[in-house]
N, C-alpha and C positions, 0 to 999 in steps of 0.2 A: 531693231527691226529685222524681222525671216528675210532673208538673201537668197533672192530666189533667179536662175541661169533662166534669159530665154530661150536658149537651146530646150533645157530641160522642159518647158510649157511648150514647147511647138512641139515636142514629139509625143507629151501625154495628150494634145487633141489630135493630134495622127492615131494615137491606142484607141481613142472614144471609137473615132469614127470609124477603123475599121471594126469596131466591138459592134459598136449597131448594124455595120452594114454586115453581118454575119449572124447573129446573136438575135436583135431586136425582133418581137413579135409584134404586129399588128391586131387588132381586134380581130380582123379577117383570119390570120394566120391560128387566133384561137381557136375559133370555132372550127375550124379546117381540124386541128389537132384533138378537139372533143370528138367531130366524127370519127377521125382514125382511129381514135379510142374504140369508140362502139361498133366499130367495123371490125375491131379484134376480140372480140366477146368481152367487154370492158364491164365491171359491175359497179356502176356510180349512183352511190344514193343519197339521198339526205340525213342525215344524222338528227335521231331526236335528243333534244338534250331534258335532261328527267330533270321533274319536278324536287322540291324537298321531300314529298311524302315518297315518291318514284325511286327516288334515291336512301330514302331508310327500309323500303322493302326489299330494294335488292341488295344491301351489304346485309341486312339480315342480323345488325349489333356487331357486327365485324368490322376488321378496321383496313382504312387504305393506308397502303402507305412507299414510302420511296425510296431508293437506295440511288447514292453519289459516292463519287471518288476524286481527290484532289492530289495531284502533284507537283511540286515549286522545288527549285533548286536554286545551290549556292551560288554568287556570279562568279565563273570560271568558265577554263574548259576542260574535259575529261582529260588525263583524271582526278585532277584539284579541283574536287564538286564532290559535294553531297545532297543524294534527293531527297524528302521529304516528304510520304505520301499518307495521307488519312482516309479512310474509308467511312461513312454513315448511316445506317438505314432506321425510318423513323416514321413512326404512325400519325395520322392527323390528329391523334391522341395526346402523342406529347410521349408514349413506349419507345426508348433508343438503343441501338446495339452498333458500338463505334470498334474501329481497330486502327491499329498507325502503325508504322516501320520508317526504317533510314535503310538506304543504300548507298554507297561508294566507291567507285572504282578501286579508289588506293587501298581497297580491303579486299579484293576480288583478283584469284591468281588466273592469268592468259584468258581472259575477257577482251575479245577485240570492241569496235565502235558496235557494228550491228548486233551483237549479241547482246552487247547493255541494252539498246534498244530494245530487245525483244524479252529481256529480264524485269527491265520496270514496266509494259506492258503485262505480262505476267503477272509481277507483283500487286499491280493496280485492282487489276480483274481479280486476281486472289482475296485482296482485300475487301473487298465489293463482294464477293459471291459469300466469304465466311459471315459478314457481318447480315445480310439476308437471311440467309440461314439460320443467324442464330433468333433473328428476327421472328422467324415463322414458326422457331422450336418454344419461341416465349410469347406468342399471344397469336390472339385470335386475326387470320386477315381473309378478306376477299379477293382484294388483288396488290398485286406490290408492283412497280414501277421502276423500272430500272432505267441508268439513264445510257443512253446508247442502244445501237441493236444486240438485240441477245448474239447473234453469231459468232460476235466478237470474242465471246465468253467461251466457246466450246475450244476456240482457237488457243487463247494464248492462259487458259485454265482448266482444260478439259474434265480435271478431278473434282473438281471444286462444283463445275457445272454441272455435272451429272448426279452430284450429290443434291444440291439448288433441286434440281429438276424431278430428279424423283419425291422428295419432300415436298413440292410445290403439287404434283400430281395427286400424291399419297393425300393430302391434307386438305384438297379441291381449292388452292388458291391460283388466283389467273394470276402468270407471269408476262409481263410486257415490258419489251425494249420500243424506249421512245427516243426516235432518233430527229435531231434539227439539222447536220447537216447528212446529207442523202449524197453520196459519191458515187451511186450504182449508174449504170449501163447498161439498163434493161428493155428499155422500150423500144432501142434500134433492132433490136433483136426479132420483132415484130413485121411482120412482111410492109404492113402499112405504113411504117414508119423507116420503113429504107433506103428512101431519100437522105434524111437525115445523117444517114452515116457519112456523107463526106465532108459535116463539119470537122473544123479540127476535135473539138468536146462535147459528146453529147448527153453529158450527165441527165437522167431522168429531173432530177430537181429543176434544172435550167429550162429543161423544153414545157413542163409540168406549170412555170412560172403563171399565175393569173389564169391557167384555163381551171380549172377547178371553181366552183362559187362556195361562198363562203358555209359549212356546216356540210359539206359534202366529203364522203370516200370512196374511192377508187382500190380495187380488187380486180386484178388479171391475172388467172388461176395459173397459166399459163408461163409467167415469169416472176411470182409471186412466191412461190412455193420451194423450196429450198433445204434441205438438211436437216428434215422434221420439224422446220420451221413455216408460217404464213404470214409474210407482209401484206400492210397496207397504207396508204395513201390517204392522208386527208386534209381540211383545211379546215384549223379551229378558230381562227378569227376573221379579222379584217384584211393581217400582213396576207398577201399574194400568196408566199411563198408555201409551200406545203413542209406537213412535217409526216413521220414516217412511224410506224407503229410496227410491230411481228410479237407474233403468239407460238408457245406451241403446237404445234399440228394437234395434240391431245385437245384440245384446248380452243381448237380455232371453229370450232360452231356458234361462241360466244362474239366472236371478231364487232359486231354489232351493238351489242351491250358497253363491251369496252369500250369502242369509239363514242360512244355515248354520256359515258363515263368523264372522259379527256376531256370532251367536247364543256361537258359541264364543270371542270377542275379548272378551266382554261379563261381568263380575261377576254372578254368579246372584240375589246380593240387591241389585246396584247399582241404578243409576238408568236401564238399558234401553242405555245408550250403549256403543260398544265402547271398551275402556281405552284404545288404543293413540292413539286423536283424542284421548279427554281427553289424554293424555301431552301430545301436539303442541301443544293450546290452555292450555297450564299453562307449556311451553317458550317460545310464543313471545307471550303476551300482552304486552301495554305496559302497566302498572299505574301509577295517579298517584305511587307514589313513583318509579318510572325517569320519568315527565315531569319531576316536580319538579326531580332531578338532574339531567336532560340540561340542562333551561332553566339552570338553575343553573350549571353549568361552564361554556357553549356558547354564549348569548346573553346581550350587552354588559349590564352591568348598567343602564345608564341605558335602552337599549332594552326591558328587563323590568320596568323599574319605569312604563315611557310607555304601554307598548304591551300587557304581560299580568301585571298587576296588579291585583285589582280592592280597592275601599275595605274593601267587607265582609270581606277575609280581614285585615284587621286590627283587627278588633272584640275588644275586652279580653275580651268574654265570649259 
């Protein structure tokens, strides 16, 4: 039976309740938060979602399709670990364009902690952007999907991305980063919403929570617009939560069509995401039972036992 300290239960309902008495919205406090919305030139519409015939007009015989990236590591800690990253992109057709790589510390000379960090982001995004690419260079698409916001991709891939980018442009396919969780801090930034800043966290996602109705986006040009990029805002099902879309500025007069798009890819009572990325990130994730087994078959055994082993995974209980 779980052995649980009442200490520890008296101070997670001290965490509730200061969370609500900070955090919690009211029905009143929504609609307070939609006007400030529209007192900031806020652009909130309804999203139609297209028919089947609506939907073979505008791909036009062309294919959708999505790109994912997965990373799992050995259990250790650096530098006795090895990562394990795969890359996918794949049409609703069943067309696929995969990549993989291994990284490890104990093969990398004067790599401190933050730099690995910032190598298998790298890596990740590399892998992700090649296998797109190769995607776009082998069939026919209208728009590819990518998962997270594109921004990320100029950052910790810059070359790879502006290869993506122009071939995406050249070739007239819509590129879109579909992002679930949203960490930005934009809307304090807004005169009407200045209050707000002296919460402790006022992530757009959180204050956004339930004011949105369900098949609606949100477009505020204003804090939207970013590094040739244009985010948007929308809510594809029942969950409250919003999820978060960006186009190329090239590209952003379609922003419309695309949510259109998601809106119809997307489960009415799911989690806001369009099916077709979950499919992709369900296909190509690395889950600790394929590291177990890769380590397993693949590396020497005295080298697994030296090098990515640790004591605690042989505790009797």
């Amino acid at each position: 039976m779980l052995q649980i300290y009442p200490e520890l239960v008296k101070k997670l309902k001290i965490v509730n309740e200061n969370l609500q008495n900070i955090y919690q919205h009211s029905d009143n406090d929504k609609t307070i938060i939609r006007q400030k919305l529209l007192h900031s030139t806020a652009e909130i519409r309804q999203i139609q979602r297209f028919s089947t015939e609506a939907l073979q007009n505008w791909l036009k015989g062309r294919n959708v399709a999505a790109v994912d990236g997965s990373v799992n590591q050995t259990k250790g800690d650096p530098p006795h670990i090895l990562y394990l990253f795969q890359a996918l992109a794949k049409t609703t057709s069943g067309h696929t364009a995969q990549a993989a790589d291994i990284y490890s510390p104990l093969l990398a000379d004067n790599i401190d902690e933050e730099n690995q960090k910032n190598w298998r982001s790298h890596l990740l995004a590399k892998l992700e952007l090649l296998v797109a690419i190769q995607l776009i260079e082998e069939t026919s698409l209208t728009i590819m999907l990518m998962d997270g916001a594109l921004y990320h991709y100029r950052i910790d891939a810059p070359d790879e991305w502006e290869q993506l980018k122009r071939k995406a442009i050249e070739q007239n396919v819509l590129l879109v980063g579909v992002s679930e969780e949203i960490t930005t801090e934009n809307l304090v930034k807004l005169g009407a919403f200045a209050d707000y800043g002296k919460q402790p966290h006022t992530y757009d996602r959180d204050l956004l929570f339930g004011v949105l109705e369900r098949e609606e986006m949100l477009y505020i040009e204003s804090i939207q617009s970013k590094a040739g990029l244009q985010s948007v805002w929308v809510r594809l099902s029942s969950d409250p939560a919003i999820t978060g879309f960006d186009v190329l500025e090239e590209q952003a007069s379609k922003k419309e069509e695309i949510a259109s798009l998601l809106l119809t890819l997307t489960p009415r009572d799911g989690r806001g995401i369009p099916l077709w990325l979950d499919h992709v990130d369900l296909e190509v994730r690395v889950t600790d039972k394929l590291v177990e087994a890769l380590v397993e078959q693949y590396i020497d055994p005295e080298m697994k036992k030296r090098f990515f082993e640790k004591k605690r995974g042989t505790r009797p209980f």
